[in-house]
Structures are given as C-alpha cells and as structure tokens.
C-alpha positions in Angstrom: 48.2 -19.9 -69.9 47.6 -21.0 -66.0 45.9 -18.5 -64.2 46.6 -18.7 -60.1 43.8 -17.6 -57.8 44.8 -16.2 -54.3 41.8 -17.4 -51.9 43.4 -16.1 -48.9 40.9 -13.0 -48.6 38.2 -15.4 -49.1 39.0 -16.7 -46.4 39.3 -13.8 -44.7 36.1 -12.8 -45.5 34.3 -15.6 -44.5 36.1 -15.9 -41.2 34.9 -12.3 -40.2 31.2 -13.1 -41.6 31.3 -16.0 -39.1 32.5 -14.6 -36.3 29.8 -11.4 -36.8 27.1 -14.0 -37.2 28.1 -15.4 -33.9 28.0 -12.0 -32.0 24.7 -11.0 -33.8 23.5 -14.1 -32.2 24.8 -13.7 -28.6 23.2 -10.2 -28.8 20.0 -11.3 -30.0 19.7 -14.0 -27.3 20.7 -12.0 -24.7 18.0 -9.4 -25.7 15.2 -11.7 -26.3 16.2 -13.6 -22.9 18.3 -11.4 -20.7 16.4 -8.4 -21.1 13.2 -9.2 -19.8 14.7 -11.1 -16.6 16.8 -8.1 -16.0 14.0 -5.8 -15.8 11.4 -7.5 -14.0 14.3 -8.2 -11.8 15.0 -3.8 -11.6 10.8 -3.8 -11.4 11.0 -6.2 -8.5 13.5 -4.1 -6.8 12.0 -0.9 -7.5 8.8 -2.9 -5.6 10.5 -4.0 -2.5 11.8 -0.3 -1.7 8.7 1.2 -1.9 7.4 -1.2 0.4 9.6 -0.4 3.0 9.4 3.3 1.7 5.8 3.3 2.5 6.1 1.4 5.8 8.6 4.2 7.2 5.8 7.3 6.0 3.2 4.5 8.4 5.4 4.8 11.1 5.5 8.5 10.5 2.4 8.6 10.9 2.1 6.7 14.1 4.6 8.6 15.6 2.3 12.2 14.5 -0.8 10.1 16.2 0.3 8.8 19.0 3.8 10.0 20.1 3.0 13.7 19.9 5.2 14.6 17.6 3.6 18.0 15.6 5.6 17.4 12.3 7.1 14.1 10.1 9.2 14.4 6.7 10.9 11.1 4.9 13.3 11.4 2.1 12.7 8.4 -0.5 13.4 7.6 -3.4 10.1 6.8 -5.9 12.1 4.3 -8.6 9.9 2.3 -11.4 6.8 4.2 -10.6 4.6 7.4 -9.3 3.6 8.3 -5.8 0.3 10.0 -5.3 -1.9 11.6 -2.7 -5.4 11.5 -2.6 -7.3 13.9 -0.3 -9.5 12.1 1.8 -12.7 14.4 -0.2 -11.7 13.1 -3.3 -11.5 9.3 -2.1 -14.0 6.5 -3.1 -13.4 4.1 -0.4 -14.9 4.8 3.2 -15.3 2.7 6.2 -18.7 2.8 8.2 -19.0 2.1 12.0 -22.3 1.2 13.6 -22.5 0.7 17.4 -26.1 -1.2 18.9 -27.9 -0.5 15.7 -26.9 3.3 15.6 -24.6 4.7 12.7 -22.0 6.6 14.4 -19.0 6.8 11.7 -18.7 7.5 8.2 -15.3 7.7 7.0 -13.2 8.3 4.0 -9.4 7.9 4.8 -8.0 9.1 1.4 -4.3 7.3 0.5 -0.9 7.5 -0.4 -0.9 5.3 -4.1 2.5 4.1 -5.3 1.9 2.4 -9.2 4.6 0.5 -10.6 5.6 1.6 -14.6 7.2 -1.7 -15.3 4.7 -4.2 -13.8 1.0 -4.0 -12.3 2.0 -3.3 -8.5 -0.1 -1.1 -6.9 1.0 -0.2 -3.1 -1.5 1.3 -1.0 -1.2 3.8 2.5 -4.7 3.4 3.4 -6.2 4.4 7.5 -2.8 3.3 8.5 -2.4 0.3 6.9 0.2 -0.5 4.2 -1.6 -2.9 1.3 -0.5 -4.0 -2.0 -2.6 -5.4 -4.9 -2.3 -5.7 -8.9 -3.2 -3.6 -11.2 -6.9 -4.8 -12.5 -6.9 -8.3 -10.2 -9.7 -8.4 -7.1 -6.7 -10.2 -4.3 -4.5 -7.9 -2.1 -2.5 -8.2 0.9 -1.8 -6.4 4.2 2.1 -5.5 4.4 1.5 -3.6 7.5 -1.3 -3.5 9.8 -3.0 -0.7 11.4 -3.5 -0.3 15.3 -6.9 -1.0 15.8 -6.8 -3.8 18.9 -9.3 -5.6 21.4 -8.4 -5.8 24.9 -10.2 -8.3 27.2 -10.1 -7.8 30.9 -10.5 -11.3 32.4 -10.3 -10.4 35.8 -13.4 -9.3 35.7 -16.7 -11.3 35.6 -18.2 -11.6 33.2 -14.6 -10.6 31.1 -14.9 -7.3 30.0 -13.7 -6.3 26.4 -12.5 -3.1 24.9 -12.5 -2.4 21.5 -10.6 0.7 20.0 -10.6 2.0 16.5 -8.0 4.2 15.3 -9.4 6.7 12.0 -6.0 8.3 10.1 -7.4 10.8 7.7 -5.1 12.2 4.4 -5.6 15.4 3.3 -3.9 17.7 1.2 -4.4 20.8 -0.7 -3.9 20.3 -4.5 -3.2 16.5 -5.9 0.4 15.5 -5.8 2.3 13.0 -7.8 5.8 12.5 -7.6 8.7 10.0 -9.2 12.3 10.3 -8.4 13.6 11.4 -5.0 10.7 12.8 -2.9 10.4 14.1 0.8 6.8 12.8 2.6 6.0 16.4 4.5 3.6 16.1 7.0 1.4 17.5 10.1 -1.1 16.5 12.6 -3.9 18.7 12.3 -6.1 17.9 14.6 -8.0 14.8 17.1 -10.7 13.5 17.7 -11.7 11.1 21.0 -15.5 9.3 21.1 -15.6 6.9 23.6 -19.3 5.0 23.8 -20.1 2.8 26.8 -22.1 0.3 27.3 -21.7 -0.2 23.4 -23.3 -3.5 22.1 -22.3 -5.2 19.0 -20.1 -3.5 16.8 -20.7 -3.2 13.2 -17.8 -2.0 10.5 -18.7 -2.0 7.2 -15.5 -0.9 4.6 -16.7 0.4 1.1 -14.2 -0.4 -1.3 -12.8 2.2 -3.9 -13.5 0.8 -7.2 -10.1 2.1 -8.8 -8.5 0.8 -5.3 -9.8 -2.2 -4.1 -8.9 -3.5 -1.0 -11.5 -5.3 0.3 -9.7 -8.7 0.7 -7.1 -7.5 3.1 -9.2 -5.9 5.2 -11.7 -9.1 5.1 -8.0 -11.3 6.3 -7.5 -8.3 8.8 -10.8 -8.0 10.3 -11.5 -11.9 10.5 -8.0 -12.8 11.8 -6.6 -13.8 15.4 -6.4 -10.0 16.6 -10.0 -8.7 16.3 -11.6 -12.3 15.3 -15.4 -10.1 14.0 -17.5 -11.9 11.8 -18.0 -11.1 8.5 -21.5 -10.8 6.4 -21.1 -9.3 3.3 -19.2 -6.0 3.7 -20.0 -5.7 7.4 -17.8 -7.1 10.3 -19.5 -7.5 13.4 -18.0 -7.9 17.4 -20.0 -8.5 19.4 -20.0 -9.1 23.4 -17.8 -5.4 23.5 -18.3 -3.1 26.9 -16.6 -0.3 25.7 -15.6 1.3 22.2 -13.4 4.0 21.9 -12.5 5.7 18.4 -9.9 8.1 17.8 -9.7 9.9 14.5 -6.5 11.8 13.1 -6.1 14.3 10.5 -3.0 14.2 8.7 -2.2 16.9 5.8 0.5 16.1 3.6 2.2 19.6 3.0 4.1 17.8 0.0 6.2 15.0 -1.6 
C-alpha cells in the first residue's frame, strides 16, 4: 500500500519561519544600530536648545543690569536634562580682584546648571557668561561672553585705558531644579558702583568650583583679543590701567 505525503504545509511552515527570521533580524539591527544614533542624535538636540535656552535667560539678565528693567521671566522647555540654581552662598567657585597690591573683591557668582541625562553635557550660567563642559573632563568653552571690556583712549598722551568689570550675582531662596517646561523668574535686587582711580595693575584671580570647573574658558576669555591680561597661575594681570570701575548685580531667581 502507497502512502502519499502532502508537504504543502511544510512548506508553509518554513516559509513563515523564514520570513520571521528575517524581521527578527531587521529589528535587531535596527536596535543595536539605529537606536543609539537616534538618541544621541535626540541628546544632541536636547543640547543645542538649552544653549540657546540659557543664552536668552543671559540676555535677561543684561537687560535687568543694564537696561533698567525691574523684572525678567523666560518660558523654556528643559528636554534630556535638569536645570538648577545655585545661590551664590552655597557656590564653590569665586573670582578675586586685586587693584596695586590691595584686595578689593571677593566674589562668588553662584549659577544656573543645566546637566544632560543622556550624555555628559554640563551647561553653565556663570557671572554672565554662558559655558559648557563635560561631565568629569578638565576642557570647557565660552558660548557666550560676559561684558567685561577695556577701553583705551588714544587721544590722550600717554593713551589712557579703562577697564570695567561687570559682577552678576545669583541668589535664590531654597534650591531649585526643574525638567520639563520651566519659566526663569527673575529680579534685580540691588547695585553696586566702585570706581578706583589711579588704579595700577590689575589682578583677577578665578577660583574654580571643583564640581564646576571652568577654569579653561575663562583662561581663553581673559587672555584673548578683548582684555589681552596675562596669565600666572590662576591670576590674570592688566597692567598699564588708569581707571577701573566694577559694577556688581544681584539677581534673585524667584523661580523656574
């Protein structure tokens, strides 16, 4: 007696195992591969927003100092990462400013910290400058500089120079953190005006906070084409200066 076989669900079978082996595979490429790229591409987008995020809160901030304008609030939104304000009490880094020999200025500026979840950016508000850094390396970068400026009179013999320093201090009442949409509330408490003349050489010395270091861009700020001081060590010297004014701002944060 012949028995016939019908191999047509075989077939079948065999067929769909294939075809589920293929999708598996696409799948499992495309999550080994595709993945990653697609969220340190979101990461990288979440990073470029807050930079211009926290440039926007800088010119806030300029507009409080030197526009009179009693109160400043942005609406942004805090993607891939936490915002944070750190009074100016509870701040490591200062900046120290010596005039001729004398101490005159001890300073601690506090910050606005944005830290990236995804990746190890660290944007910084810092005395009016906009900085970013990563996470546990010793480099950073200046995004947006502050206002400090020399002004040389060459009409005059010997030229005369001026050097102004501007001092933006953060404070706050209770520590903030914030992700997701935010509004930057703030107010200019009060001013400050010291002018010193004749001066002599100028000395700033920035202290770097050890959880927040950003030494190197203020080094490549300092010892660039607009204030071209010296540096030794931690201190940055200008010398030749006839006049030296320094104005100091205190900004509170009333919330995020």
């Amino acid at each position: 007696m012949t028995v016939k076989i019908n191999d047509k669900a075989v077939s079948e079978a065999i067929g769909f195992i294939l075809i589920l082996g293929l999708v598996l595979t696409g799948i499992g490429l495309v999550t080994l591969y595709g993945y990653p790229v697609l969220v340190k591409e979101q990461s990288s987008t979440d990073v470029k927003n807050m930079e211009r995020a926290m440039i926007v809160i800088q010119n806030d901030m300029k507009s409080l100092c030197f526009k009179n304008v009693p109160y400043k609030e942005s609406t942004l939104q805090v993607s891939g990462g936490t915002l944070e304000v750190i009074d100016a009490s509870s701040y490591q880094g200062s900046i120290e400013i010596s005039i001729g020999g004398s101490h005159v200025k001890q300073f601690s500026p506090g910050a606005l910290i944005y830290r990236s979840d995804r990746s190890t950016e660290v944007i910084t508000l810092e005395n009016g400058a906009v900085m970013t850094r990563q996470e546990g390396a010793t480099g950073s970068a200046m995004l947006a500089e502050p206002r400090w400026f020399c002004d040389v009179d060459p009409t005059t013999n010997p030229p005369t120079k001026t050097f102004v320093i501007y001092l933006m201090n953060i404070t706050t009442d209770e520590p903030m953190a914030k992700s997701g949409m935010a509004t930057v509330r703030m107010s200019l408490e009060k001013t400050n005006t010291q002018p010193y003349t004749p001066a002599g050489d100028v000395k700033v010395t920035y202290n770097e906070d050890t959880n927040n270091d950003h030494s190197v861009a203020w080094e490549n700020y300092l010892t660039g084409s607009s204030l071209d001081m010296s540096r030794s060590g931690g201190t940055y010297t200008m010398s030749g200066v006839n006049k030296i004014v320094i104005k100091e701002y205190e900004i509170k944060i009333l919330g995020i």
